[in-house]
C-alpha positions as CSV (number, residue, x, y, z in Angstrom):
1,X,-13.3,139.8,40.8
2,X,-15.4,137.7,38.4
3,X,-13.9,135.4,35.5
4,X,-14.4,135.4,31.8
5,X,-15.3,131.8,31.4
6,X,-14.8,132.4,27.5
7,X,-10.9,133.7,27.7
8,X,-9.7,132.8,31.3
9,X,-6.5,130.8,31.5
10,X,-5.6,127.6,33.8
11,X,-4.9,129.4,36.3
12,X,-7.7,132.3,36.6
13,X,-10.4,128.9,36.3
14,X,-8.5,127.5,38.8
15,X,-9.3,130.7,41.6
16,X,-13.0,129.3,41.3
17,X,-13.9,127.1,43.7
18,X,-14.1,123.8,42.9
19,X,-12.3,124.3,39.7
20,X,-8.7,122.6,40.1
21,X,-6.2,122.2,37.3
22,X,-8.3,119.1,35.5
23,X,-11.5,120.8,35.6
24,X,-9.7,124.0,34.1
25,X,-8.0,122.2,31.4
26,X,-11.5,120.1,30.8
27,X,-13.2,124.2,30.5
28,X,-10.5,125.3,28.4
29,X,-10.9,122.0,25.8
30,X,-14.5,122.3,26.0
31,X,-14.9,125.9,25.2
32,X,-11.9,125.9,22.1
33,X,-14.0,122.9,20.8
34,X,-17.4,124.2,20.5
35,X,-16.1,128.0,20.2
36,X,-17.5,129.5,23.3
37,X,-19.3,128.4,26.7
38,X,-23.2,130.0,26.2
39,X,-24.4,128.5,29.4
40,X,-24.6,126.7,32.4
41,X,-25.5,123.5,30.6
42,X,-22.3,123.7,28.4
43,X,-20.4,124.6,31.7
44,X,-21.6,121.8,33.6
45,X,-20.9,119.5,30.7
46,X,-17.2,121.1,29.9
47,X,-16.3,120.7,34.0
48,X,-18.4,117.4,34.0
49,X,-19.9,118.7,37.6
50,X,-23.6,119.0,38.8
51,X,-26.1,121.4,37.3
52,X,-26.0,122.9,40.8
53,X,-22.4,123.3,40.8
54,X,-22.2,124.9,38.0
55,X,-24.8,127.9,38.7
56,X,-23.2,128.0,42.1
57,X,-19.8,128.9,39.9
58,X,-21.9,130.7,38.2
59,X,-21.7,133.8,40.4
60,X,-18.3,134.5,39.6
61,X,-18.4,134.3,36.3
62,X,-18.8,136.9,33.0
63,X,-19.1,136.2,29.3
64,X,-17.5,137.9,26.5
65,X,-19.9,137.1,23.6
66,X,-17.4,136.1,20.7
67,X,-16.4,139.5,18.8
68,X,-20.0,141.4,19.1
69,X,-19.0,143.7,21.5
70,X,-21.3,142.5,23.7
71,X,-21.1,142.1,27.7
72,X,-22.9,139.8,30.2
73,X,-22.5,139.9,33.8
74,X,-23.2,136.5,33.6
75,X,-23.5,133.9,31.0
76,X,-26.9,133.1,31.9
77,X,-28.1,136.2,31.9
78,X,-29.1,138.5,28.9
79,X,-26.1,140.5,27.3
80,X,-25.9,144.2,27.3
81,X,-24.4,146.3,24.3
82,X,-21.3,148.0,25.7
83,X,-20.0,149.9,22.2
């Protein structure tokens, strides 16, 4: 099941691993702040983890793109219109 880094709560960033309850509350803060995680820069930043940690989490991640409609299967990779 992959995880909408841009509307998950605690506890569905907390099924990642790595992620505990700090690092979710740290994604959560981080994304209300700048409106929206865009990649894996920002995640690495709002989880203050590696780079390499981040695209690792990566892989179980999607991306809601803030009320365009639009899809990603990941938040690195380019959206699709889905209506």
């Amino acid at each position: 099941m992959e995880t909408n880094i841009n509307n998950a709560g605690y506890e569905a960033l907390q099924d990642l691993r790595g992620i505990g309850p700090k690092r979710a509350r740290q994604i959560v803060l981080y994304r209300e702040t700048i409106e929206g995680i865009t990649s894996v820069d920002q995640l690495a930043e709002a989880a203050r983890i590696s780079l390499r940690e981040a695209e690792r989490i990566n892989q179980a991640l999607t991306l809601m793109m803030g009320g365009s409609g639009e899809i990603a299967t990941s938040p690195w990779q380019k959206s699709v219109n889905v209506g």
